[in-house]
N, C-alpha and C positions, 0 to 999 in steps of 0.2 A: 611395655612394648609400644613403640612408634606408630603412629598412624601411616597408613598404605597410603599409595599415588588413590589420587581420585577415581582411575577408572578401575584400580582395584576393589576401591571401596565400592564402587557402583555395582560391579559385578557380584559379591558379597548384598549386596541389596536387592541385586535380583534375584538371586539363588534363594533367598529368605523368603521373601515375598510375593513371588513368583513360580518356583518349584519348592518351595515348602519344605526345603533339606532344614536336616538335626541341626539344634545347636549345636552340639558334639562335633556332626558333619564340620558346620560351619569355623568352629574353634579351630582344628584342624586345617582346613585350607588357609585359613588366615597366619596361622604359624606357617605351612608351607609356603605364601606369599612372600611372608618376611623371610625367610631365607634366598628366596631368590634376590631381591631387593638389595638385601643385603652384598652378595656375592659379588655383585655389579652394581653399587651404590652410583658411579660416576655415568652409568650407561641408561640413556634416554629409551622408554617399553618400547616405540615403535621401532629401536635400533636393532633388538635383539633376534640374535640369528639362531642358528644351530647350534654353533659352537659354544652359543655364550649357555647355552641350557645344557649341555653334554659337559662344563666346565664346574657348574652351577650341581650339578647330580654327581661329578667324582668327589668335589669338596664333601657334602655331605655323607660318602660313604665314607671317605679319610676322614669324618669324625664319629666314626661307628653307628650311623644310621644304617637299619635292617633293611634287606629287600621290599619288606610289603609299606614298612617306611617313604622308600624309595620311591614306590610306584605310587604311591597317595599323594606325592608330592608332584609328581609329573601328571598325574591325575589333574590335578587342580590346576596347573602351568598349563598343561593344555587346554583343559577348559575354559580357562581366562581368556585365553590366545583364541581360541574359535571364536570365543561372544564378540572380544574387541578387536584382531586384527582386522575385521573388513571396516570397523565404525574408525581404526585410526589408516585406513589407507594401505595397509602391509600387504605385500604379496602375497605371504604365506605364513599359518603356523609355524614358529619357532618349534614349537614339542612335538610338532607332529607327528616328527619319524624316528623321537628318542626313545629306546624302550629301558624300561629297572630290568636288573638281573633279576632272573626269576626268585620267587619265595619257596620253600616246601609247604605245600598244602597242608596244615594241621588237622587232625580231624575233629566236627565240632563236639562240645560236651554234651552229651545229653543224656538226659535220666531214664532207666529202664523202666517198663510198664508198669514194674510192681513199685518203683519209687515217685514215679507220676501219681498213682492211685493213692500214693501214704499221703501225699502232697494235697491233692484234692477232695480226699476223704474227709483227712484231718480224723485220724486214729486219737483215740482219747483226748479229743478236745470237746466240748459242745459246740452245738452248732451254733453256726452265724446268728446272733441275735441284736447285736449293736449294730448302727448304719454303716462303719467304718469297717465292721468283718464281713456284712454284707456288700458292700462293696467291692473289699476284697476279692472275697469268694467270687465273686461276679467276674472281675477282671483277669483272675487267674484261669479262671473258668476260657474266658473267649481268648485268653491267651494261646492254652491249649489245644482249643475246639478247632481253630481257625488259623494257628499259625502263622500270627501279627508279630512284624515288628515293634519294637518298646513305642517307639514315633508314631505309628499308626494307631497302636493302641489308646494312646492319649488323645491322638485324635479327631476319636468317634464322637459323633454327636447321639443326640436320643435320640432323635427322629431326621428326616431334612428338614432345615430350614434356609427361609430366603426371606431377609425380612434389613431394610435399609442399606446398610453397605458392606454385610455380612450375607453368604453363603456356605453352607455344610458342604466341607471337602471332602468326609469322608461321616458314614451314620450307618444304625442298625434298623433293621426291618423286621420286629419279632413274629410279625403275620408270616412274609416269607419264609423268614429262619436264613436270614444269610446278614450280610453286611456288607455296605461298598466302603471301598478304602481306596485312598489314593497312594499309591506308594513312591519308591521312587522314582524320579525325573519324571514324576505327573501322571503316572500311568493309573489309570483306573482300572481296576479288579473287582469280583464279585466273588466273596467268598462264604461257605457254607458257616452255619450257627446248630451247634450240636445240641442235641437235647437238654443235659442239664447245664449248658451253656446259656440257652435260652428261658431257661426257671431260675438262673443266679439271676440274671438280667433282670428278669420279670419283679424279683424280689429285693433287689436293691432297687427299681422305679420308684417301689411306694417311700424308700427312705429316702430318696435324693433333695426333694423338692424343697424341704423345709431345709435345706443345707445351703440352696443356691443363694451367693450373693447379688441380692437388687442390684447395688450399685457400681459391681464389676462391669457390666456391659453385656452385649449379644454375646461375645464368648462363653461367658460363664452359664449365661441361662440356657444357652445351647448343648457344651458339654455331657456327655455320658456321665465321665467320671469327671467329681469335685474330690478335692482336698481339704482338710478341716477347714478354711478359710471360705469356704463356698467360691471358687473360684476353679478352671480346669487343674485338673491336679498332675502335676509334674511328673516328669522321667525318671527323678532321683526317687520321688516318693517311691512311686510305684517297686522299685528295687528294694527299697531298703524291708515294706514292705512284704516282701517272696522272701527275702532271706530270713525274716520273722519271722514269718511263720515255717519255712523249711528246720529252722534250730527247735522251734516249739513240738515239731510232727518228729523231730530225731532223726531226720536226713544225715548222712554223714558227708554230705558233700554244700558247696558253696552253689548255690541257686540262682541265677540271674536270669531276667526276665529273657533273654537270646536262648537260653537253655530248653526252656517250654516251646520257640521256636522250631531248635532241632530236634526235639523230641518229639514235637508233632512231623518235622518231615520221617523221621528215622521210622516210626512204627506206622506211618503209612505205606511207606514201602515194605520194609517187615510183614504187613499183612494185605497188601492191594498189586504191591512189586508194577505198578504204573506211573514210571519216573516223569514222562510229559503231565499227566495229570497232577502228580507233587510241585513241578516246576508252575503249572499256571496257579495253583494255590500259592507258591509263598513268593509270587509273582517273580521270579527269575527274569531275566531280559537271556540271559546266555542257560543252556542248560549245564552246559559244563557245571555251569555254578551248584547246581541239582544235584548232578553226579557225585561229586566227594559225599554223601549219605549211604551210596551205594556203596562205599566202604563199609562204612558204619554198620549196615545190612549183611554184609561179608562177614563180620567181625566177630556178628552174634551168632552166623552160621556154623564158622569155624568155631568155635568156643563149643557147641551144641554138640558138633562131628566129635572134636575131642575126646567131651566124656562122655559121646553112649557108642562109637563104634570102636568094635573090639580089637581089631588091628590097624584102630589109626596111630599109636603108640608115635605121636609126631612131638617134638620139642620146641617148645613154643617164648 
């Protein structure tokens, strides 16, 4: 893949650096970049109009690009256009007023209480005794408790720290029992630490230390969770990880850390049914975005209605 015009690349360097988006995020906008680019190789950024982004979004639906595709792409086209149209002069956002054809909302995956519990029990295994299951356990734990993104989760620091040219963007508070995170587009949230969220913690501190490596930097010594290398341990890890231990516990489903997610929103509602209060835990900007669990909530109701009333006799 071709390197982007310079102010694409700068904006990709702000977004890193700056608002603290995924690499994943990042990957993503950058492949969307290069498609516009491409579309209009002969056409100078400050040139581009409306038409050339409404020209740029048919091409890639005529090559089987999906709606939520679509709008990730215009997502990022916009976003560029906000940071840089005033730094190069432009009137106005080019994407400002293109909308993707809608997507159909999916509903997210998430595991029932009693496969959450097999999860975190860990049925006929022993307990966490090596640093590495302690950790685990740990991670998976406040995955649950709190309702973190994979990004967030990684992270957490052990404590705050502020120390040279390093600041903690986001850390736990086990005195508290909460943790601040910064999510996305920099928003800082304060989210609760559930009991045995706070003893996995507790219990992976004493193993951490002798893991961290000296020579990685304030990152690493800062970090919550390290990876065998005493360094912050990665988004991949943490994944592969869940699904380890979900085949070792006999889960019959495929486990990804987004999973623990929705199934912390899904059985807050299931049991609290206080959707603003869901939305400020898994820090929502839109509630709408909230809302699609209240399916989820529906799903398990209906399901419930089915088999115990006697004239619901409905075909499902």
């Amino acid at each position: 893949m071709h390197a982007l015009p310079a102010p694409m690349e700068q904006w990709l360097a702000h977004l890193q650096g700056h608002r603290r988006y995924s690499a994943h995020t990042l990957a993503g906008y950058r492949q969307d970049l290069h498609h516009l680019v491409q579309c209009h190789d002969s056409v100078a950024l400050d040139r581009y109009t409306e038409s050339h982004i409404r020209q740029a979004i048919g091409r890639l639906h005529g090559q089987g690009l999906k709606p939520r595709s679509l709008a990730r792409a215009l997502a990022a086209w916009r976003g560029f256009y906000q940071w840089w149209a005033p730094q190069a002069g432009m009137e106005s956002n080019p994407a400002a007023g293109v909308r993707a054809p809608k997507a159909p909302r999916s509903l997210p995956k998430a595991l029932s209480v009693e496969q959450t519990q097999a999860l975190l029990d860990r049925p006929g295994l022993p307990e966490p005794d090596t640093a590495i299951d302690c950790r685990d356990q740990a991670m998976f734990e406040v995955l649950y408790s709190s309702g973190l993104r994979l990004a967030e989760l990684v992270s957490l620091d052990w404590r705050y720290t502020r120390t040279g040219d390093y600041e903690s963007q986001s850390w736990v508070q086990l005195n508290e029992q909460e943790a601040i995170v910064k999510g996305k587009g920099g928003k800082t949230r304060s989210v609760p630490l559930g009991g045995q969220a706070i003893a996995a913690v507790a219990r992976w501190l004493h193993e951490r230390d002798p893991l961290v490596d000296g020579s990685a930097g304030p990152d690493a010594a800062a970090a919550l969770f390290l990876g065998a290398r005493g360094k912050r341990i990665t988004p991949r890890v943490v994944q592969l990880q869940l699904n380890k231990l979900a085949m070792r516990v006999g889960l019959p489903v495929h486990v990804h850390p987004h999973s623990l997610r929705h199934s912390f929103a899904s059985h807050m509602l299931q049991s609290a049914q206080d959707l603003r209060a869901v939305q400020e835990l898994l820090g929502h900007a839109n509630i709408s975005t909230t809302q699609i669990y209240t399916r989820l909530d529906f799903q398990h109701l209906a399901q419930a209605y089915d088999q115990a009333h006697p004239r619901a006799s409905r075909k499902r």
